[in-house]
N, C-alpha and C positions, 0 to 999 in steps of 0.2 A: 665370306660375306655375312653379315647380320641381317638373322631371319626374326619371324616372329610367325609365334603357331595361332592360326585365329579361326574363331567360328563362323565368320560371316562378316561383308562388308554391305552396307548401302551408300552409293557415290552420291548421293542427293535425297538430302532428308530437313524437313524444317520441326521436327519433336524431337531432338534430342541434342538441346541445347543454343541457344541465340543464332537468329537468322539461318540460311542455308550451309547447311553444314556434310562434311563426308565424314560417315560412321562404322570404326574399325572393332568388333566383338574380338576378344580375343577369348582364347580357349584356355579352362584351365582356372578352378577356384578350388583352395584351400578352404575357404569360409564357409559354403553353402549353407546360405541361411534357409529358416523352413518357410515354407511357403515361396521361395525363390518361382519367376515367372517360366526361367530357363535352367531347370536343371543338365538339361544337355550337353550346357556349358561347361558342367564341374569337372568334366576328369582331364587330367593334365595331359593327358597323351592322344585327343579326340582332335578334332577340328583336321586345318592340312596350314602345310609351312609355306610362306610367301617372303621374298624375298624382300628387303624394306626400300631397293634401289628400285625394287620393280613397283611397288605401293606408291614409291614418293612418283615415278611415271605415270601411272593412273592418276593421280590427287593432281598433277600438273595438268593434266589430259582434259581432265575436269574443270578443272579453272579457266583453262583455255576456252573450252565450249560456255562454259555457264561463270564470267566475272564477277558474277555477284556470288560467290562461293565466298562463304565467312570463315570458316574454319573448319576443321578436322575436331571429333569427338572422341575419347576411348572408352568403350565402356566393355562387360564383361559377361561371364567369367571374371576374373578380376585382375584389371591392368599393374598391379603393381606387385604380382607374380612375371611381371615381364618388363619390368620399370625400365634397366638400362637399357633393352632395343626399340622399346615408346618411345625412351627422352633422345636415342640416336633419331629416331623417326619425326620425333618432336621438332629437333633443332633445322632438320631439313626442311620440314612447316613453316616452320619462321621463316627462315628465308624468303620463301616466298609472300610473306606478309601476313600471314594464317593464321588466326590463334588457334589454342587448344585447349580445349575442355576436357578433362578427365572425372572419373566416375571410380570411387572405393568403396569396398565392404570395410574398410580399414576406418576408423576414427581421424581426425585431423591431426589431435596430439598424440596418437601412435607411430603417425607418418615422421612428422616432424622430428620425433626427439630419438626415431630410430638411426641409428649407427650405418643402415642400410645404405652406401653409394650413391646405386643406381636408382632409391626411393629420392631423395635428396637430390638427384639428378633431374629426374621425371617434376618432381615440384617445382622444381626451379621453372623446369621449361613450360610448365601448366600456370593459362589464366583464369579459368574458374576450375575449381575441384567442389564436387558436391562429394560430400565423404558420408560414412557412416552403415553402417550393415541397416538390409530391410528386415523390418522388426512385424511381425505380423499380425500381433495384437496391437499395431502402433498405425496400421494400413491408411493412410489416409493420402488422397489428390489434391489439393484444393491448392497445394505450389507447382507451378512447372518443373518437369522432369523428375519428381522425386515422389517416393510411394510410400515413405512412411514418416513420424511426425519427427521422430529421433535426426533425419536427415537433416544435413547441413549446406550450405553455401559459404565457399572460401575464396571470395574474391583475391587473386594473389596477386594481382597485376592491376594498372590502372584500365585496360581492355573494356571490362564490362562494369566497371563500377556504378554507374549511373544507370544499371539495374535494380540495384539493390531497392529501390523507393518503389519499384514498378512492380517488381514480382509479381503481388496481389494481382494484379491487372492482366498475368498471363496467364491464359489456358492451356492445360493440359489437349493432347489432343494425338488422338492415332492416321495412323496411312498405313492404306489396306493399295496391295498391287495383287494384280492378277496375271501371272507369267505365261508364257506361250505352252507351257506344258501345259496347263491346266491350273496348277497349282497354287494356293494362293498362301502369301504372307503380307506379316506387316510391323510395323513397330511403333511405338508411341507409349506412352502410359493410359489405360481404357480401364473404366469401371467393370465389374466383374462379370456383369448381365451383359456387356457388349463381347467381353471376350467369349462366354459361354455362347453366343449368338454364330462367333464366328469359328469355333470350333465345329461347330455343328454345319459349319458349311465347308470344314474339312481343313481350316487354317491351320499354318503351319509356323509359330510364335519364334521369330529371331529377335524381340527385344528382351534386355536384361534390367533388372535392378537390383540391385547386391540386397 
């Protein structure tokens, strides 16, 4: 069966990427840019394996409870160290009517023009990909889901097209949860005086940006 090793999932999340979306961290970045939000994600062999027949069960699980479920997001570590179990994972998405958004430290015409299969796979089945490594004298918010100015938007499908004029209009924005352990996390993209606010309250950072 095809696994996929990942750092963290959130089943319902509206920052990281158009409307309500389920978001799958996978483990494992070659690129590790500096200043990266998650380095915990980089080492290839960290996170735990989940089976993709038991993920596509939860993401159904989900939609079931919550029909306004938009789609499924990848982000990382970097998904496209794991392209062909994504794009297996992806195609199962569709199915159910789902889009998917994926997230690279990779360039667009890196992706594209590489010989890679299972890259070429994973794209196909991706309707928006924001590509691009986070560059950290480039840091900037002021576009949804993306943290530095280098980053892009690749519309690849007609899906979210008629974002593209809106962009401007959306905000970045984090969600903070407080677990029964005590524990707190969150994800979203947050200005630097909000993260350092919530570190201090002991937060524990599962969002990525390559």
């Amino acid at each position: 069966m095809t696994a996929l090793r990942i750092s963290g999932i959130v089943e319902k999340t509206k920052v990281e990427g158009p409307g309500l979306r389920y978001a799958i961290w996978v483990q494992g970045c070659p690129i590790r840019c500096e200043g990266c939000f998650n380095p915990h994600t980089w080492e290839m062999d960290g996170g735990e394996i989940r089976e993709i027949d038991e993920i596509v069960s939860d993401i159904q699980m989900v939609r079931n409870a919550s029909p306004e479920l938009e789609g499924v997001t990848f982000l990382g570590g970097e998904p496209f160290s794991q392209a062909y179990e994504l794009s297996v994972l992806a195609r199962k998405v569709k199915e159910m009517n789902l889009s998917i958004v994926t997230f690279s430290g990779y360039d667009y015409d890196t992706i594209r023009r590489s010989g890679h299969r299972g890259w070429q796979q994973l794209l196909k089945e991706t309707d928006l990909l924001i590509d691009g490594p986070y560059i950290q004298s480039q840091h900037d918010l002021s576009r949804p889901w993306i943290g530095s100015r280098n980053q892009q938007y690749r519309f690849l499908t007609d899906r979210y097209k008629e974002l593209e004029a809106r962009l401007p209009n959306i905000a970045n924005k984090i969600e903070i949860r407080l677990h029964a352990d005590g524990t707190i996390t969150a994800n979203g993209m947050a200005q630097l005086e909000d993260l350092e606010l919530l570190l201090g309250l002991g937060y524990e950072r599962k969002e990525v940006r390559e």
